[in-house]
LUMKESE-113518 format. One line per 5 residues: number of its first residue (from 1); their letters; for each residue x, y, z of N, C-alpha, C, O, CB. Coordinates in steps of 0.2 Angstrom, whole numbers, plus 5000, padded with zeros to 4 digits. Glycine has a CB too. Layout:
N
NUM> a> X:Y:Z:X:Y:Z:X:Y:Z:X:Y:Z:X:Y:Z ~ ...
END
This chain:
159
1> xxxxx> 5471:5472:5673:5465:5474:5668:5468:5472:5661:5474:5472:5660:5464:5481:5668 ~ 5464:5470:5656:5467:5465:5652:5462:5470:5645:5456:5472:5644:5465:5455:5654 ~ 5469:5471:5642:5465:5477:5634:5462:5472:5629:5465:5468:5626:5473:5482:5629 ~ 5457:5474:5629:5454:5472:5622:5452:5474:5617:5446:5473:5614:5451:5468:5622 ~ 5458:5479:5615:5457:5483:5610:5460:5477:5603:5463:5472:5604:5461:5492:5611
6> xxxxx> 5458:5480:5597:5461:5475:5592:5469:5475:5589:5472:5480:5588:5456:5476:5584 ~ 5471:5470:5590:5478:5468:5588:5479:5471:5580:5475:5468:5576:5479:5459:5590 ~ 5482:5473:5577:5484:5474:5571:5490:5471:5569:5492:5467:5573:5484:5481:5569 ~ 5492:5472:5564:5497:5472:5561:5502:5474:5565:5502:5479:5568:5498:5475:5555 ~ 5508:5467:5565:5518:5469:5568:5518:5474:5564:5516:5475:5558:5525:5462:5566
11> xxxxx> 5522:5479:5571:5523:5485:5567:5529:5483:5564:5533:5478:5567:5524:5491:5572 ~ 5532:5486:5557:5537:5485:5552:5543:5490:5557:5549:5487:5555:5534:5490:5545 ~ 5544:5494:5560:5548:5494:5562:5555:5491:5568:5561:5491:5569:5546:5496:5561 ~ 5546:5485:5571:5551:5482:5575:5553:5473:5574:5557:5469:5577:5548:5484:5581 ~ 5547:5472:5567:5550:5466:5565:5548:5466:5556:5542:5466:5554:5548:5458:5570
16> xxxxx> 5555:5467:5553:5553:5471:5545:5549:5465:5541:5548:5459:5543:5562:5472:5541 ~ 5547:5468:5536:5540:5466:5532:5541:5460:5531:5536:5456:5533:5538:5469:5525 ~ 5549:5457:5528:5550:5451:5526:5551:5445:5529:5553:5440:5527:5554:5451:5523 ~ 5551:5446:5537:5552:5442:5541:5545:5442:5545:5541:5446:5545:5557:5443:5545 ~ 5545:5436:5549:5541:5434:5553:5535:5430:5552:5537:5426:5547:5540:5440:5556
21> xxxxx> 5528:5427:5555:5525:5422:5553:5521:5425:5546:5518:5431:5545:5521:5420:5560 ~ 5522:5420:5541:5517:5425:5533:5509:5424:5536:5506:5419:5533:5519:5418:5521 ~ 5505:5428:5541:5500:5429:5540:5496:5434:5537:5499:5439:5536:5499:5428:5544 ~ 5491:5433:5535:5486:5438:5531:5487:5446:5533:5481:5447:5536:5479:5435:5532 ~ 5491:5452:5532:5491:5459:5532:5497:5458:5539:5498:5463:5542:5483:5463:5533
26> xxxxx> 5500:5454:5540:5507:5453:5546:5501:5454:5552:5503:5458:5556:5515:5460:5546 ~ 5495:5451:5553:5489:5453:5557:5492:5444:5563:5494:5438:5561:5479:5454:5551 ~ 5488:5446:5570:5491:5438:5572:5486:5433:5570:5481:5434:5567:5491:5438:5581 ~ 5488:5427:5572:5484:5420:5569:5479:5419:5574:5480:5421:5580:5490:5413:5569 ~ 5473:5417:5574:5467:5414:5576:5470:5413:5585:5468:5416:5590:5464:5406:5571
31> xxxxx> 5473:5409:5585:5476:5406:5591:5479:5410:5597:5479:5408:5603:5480:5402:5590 ~ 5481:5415:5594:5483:5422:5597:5479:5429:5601:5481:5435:5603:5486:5424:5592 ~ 5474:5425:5600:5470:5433:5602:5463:5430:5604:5461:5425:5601:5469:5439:5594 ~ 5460:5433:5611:5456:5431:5612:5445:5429:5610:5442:5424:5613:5459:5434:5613 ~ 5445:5434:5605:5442:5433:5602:5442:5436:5595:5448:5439:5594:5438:5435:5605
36> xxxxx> 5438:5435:5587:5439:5438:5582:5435:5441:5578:5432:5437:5575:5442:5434:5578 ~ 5432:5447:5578:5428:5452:5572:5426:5446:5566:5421:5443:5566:5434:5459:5568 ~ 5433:5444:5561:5433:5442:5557:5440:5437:5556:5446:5438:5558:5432:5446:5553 ~ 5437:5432:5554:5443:5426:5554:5446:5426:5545:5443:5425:5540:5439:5416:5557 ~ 5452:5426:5544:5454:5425:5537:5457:5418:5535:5462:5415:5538:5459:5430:5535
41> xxxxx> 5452:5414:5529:5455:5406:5532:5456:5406:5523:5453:5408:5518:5448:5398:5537 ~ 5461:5402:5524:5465:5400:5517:5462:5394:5515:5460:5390:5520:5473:5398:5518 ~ 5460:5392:5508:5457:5384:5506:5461:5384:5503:5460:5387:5498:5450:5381:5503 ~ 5468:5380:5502:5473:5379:5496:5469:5372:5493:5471:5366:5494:5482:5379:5498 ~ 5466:5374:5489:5461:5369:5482:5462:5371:5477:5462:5377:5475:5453:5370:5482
46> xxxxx> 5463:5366:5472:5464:5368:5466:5461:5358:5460:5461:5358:5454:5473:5372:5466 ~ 5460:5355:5462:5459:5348:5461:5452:5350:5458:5453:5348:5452:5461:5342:5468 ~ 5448:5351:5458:5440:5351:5455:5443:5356:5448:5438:5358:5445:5433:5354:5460 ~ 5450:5358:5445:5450:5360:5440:5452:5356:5434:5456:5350:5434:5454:5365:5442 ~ 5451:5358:5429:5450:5351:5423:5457:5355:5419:5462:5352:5417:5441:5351:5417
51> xxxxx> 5457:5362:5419:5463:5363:5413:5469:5366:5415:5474:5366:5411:5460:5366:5406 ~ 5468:5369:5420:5475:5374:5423:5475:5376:5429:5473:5382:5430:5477:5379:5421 ~ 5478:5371:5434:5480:5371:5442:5484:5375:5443:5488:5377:5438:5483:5365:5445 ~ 5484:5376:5451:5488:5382:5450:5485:5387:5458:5488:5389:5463:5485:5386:5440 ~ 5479:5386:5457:5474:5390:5463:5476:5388:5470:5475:5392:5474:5466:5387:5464
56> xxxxx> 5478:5383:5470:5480:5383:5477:5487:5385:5478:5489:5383:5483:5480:5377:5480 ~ 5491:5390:5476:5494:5392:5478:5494:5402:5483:5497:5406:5487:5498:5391:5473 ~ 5485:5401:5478:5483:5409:5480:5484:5409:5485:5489:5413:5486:5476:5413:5479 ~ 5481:5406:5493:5481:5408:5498:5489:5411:5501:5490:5416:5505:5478:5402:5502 ~ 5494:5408:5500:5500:5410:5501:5502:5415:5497:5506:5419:5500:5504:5405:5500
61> xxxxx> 5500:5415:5492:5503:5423:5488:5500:5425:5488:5501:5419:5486:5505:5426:5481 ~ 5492:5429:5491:5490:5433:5495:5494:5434:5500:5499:5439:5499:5485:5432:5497 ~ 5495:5431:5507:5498:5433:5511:5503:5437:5509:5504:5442:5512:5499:5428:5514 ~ 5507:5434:5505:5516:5436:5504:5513:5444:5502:5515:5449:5505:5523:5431:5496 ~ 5509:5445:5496:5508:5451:5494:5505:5456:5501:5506:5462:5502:5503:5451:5489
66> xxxxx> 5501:5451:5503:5499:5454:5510:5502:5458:5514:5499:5460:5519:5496:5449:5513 ~ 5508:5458:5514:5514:5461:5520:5513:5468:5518:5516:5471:5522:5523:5457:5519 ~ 5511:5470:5514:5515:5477:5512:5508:5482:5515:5508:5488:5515:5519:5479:5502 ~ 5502:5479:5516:5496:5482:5517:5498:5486:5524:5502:5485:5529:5490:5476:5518 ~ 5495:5491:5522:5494:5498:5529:5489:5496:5532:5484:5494:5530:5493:5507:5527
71> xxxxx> 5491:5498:5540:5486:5498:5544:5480:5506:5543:5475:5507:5547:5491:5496:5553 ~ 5480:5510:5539:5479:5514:5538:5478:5516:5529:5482:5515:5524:5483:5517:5541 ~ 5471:5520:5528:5469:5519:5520:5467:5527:5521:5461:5529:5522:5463:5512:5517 ~ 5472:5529:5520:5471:5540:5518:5465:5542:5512:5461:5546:5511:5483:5545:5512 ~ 5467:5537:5508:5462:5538:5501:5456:5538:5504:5453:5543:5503:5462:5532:5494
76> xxxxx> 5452:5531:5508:5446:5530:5511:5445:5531:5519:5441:5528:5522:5445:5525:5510 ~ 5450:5537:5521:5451:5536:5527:5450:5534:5531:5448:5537:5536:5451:5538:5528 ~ 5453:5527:5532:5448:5520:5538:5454:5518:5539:5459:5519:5536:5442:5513:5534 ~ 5454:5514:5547:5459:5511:5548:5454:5504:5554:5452:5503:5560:5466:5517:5552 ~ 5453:5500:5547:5450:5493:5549:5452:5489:5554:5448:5485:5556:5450:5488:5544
81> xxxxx> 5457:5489:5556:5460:5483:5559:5460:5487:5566:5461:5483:5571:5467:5480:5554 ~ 5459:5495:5568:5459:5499:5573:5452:5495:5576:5452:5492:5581:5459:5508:5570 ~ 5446:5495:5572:5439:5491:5575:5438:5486:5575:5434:5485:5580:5435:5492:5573 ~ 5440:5483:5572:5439:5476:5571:5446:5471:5573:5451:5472:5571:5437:5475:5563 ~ 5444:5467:5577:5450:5461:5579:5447:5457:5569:5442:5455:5566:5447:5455:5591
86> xxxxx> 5456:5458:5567:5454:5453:5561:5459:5449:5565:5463:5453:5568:5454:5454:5552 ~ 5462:5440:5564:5466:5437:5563:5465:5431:5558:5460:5429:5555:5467:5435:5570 ~ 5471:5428:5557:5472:5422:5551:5472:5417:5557:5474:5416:5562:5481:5422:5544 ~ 5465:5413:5551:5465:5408:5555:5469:5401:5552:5469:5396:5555:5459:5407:5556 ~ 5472:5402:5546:5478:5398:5544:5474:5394:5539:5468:5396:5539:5483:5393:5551
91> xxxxx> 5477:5389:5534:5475:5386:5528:5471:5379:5532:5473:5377:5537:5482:5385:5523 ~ 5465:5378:5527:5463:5370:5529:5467:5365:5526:5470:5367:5520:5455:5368:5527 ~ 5469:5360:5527:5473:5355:5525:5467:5349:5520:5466:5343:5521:5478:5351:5532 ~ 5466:5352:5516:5460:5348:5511:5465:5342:5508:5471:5343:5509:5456:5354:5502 ~ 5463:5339:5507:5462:5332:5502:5464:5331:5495:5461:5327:5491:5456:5330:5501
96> xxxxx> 5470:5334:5494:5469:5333:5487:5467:5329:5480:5466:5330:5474:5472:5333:5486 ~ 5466:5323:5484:5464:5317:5478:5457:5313:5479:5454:5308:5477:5471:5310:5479 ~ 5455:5318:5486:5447:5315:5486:5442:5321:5488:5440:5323:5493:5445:5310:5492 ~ 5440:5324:5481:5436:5329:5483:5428:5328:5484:5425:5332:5481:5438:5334:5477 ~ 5426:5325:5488:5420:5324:5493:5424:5326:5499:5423:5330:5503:5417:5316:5494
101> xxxxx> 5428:5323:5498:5433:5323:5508:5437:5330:5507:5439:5333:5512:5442:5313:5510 ~ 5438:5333:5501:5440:5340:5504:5434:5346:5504:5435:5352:5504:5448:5343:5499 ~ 5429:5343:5503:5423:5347:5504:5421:5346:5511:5419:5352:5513:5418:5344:5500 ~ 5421:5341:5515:5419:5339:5522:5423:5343:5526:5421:5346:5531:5421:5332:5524 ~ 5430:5342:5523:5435:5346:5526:5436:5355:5527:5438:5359:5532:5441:5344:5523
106> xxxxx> 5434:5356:5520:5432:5363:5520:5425:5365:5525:5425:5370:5529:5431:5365:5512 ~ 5420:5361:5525:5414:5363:5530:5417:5365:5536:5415:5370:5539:5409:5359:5530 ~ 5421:5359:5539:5421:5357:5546:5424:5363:5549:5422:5366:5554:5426:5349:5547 ~ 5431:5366:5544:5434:5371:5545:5429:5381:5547:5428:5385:5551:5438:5370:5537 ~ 5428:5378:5540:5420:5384:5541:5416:5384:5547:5417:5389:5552:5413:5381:5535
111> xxxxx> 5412:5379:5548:5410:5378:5554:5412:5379:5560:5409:5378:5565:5408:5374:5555 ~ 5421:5380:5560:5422:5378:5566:5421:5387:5570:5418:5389:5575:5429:5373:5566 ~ 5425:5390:5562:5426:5396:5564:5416:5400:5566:5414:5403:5571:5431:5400:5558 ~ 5413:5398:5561:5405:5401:5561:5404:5399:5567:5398:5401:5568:5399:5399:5554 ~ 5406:5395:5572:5403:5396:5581:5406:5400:5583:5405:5400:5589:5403:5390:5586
116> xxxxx> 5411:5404:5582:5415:5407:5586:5412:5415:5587:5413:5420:5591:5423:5405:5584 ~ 5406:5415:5579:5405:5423:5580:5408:5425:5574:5405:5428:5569:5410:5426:5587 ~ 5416:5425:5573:5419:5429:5568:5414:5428:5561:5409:5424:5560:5428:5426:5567 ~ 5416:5433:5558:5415:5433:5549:5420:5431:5547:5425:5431:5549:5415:5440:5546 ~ 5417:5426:5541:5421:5423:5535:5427:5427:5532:5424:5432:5529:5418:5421:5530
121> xxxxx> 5432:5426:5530:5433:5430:5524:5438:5425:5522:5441:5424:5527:5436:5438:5523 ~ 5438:5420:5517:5438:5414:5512:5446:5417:5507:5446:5422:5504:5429:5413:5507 ~ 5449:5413:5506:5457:5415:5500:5456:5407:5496:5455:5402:5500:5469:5417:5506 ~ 5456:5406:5490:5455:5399:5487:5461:5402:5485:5465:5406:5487:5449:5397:5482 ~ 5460:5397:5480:5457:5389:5479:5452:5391:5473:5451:5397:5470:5452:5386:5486
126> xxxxx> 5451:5386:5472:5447:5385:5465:5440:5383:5467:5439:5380:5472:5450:5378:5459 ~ 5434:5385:5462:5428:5386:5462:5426:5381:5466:5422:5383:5470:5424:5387:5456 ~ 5427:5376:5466:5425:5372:5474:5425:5371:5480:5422:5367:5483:5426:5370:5475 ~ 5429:5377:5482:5428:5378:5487:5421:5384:5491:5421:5385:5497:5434:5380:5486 ~ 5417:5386:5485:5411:5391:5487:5406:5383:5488:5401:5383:5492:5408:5397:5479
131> xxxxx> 5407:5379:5487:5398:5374:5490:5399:5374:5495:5395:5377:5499:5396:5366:5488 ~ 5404:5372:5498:5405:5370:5507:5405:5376:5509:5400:5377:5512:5412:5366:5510 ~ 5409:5383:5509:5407:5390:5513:5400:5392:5514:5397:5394:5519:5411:5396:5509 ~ 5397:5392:5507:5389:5393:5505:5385:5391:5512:5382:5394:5516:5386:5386:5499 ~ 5386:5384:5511:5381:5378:5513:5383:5382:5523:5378:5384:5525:5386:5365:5510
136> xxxxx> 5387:5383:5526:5388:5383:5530:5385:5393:5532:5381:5395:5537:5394:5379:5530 ~ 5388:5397:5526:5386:5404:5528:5376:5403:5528:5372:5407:5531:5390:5411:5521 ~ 5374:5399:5525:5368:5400:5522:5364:5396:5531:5360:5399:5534:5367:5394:5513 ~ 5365:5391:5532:5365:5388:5539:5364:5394:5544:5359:5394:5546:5370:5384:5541 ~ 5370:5398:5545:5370:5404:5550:5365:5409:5549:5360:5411:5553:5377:5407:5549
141> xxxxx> 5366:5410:5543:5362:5416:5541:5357:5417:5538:5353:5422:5538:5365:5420:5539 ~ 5356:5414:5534:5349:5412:5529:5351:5413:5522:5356:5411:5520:5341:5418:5531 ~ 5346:5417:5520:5347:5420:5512:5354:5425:5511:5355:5430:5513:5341:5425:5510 ~ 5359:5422:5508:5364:5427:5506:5367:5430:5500:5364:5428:5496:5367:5426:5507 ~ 5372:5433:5498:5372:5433:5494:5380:5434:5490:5384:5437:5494:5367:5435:5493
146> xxxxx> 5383:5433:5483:5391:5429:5485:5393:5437:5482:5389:5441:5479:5394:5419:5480 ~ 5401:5440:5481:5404:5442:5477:5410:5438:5475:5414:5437:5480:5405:5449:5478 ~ 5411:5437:5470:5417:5433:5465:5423:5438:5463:5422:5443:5460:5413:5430:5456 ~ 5427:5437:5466:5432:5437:5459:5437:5432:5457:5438:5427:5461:5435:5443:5459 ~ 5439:5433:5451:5440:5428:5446:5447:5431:5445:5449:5437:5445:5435:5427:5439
151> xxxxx> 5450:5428:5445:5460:5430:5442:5460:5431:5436:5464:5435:5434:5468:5424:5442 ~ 5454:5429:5427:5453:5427:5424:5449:5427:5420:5444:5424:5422:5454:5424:5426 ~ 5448:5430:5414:5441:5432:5411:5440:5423:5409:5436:5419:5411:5441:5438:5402 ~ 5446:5421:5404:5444:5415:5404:5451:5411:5400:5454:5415:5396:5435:5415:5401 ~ 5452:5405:5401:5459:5402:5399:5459:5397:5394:5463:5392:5394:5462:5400:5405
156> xxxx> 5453:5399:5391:5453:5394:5385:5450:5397:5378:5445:5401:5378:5449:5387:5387 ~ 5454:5394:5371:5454:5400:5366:5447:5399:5365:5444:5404:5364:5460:5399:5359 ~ 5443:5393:5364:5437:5394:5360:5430:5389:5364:5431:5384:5367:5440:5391:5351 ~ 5425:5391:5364:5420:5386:5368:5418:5381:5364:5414:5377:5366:5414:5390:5370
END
């Protein structure tokens, strides 16, 4: 009989925080687990930026910060990962020097996971990366709608 309850986070005590594969909350990778609630996919993009690159390193420092997350949240007493199968589905390998073709690349990525069922959850990259996710959540699901956040009120002294 085969359990399909949701896989969580390596427990820390039996392979410590700083070791082992850097996925998203130490949760297993896409390939690892039967089916996925939600897929976590890295876009390391940063090339459609004009004055300070840099974005494509988020998907990776997430993760690394990502290690120290509890499978348990006492403040909101939930334990997400108890219900929900989440896995990383690892970084798309975009195009740095042709940003049509790391748009293609980003959809294709998108799409592949949006047949499988799972939910998006997206780590950039730079604002270029929302047309191809869009284009593809909007296909699935119809009308939607985004929440942003920004590292950044804004990085230049004067308009």
């Amino acid at each position: 009989m085969t359990d399909h309850s949701p896989r969580g986070p390596v427990d820390a005590t039996a392979v410590p925080r700083f070791a082992g594969p850097a996925t998203f909350a130490r949760l297993p990778r896409l390939d690892e687990v039967d089916h996925a609630d939600v897929a976590v996919l890295g876009v390391p993009f940063d090339s459609g930026v004009s004055y300070r690159p840099g974005a494509r390193f988020g998907p990776a420092h997430v993760r690394a910060s990502s290690k120290l997350l509890r499978t348990y949240n006492p403040v909101q007493d939930v334990q997400p990962f108890a219900t929900q199968q989440v896995a990383d589905a690892g970084d798309v390998a975009c195009n740095p020097f042709d940003i049509p073709e790391a748009i293609r690349q980003i959809d294709e990525a998108a799409r592949e996971i949006a047949r499988t069922g799972a939910r998006l959850v997206t780590i950039g990259g730079d604002h270029t990366i929302a047309l191809p996710l869009l284009r593809v959540l909007h296909e699935q699901h119809g009308e939607i709608a985004v929440v942003h956040f920004d590292a950044h009120l804004d990085t230049w002294d004067t308009y």
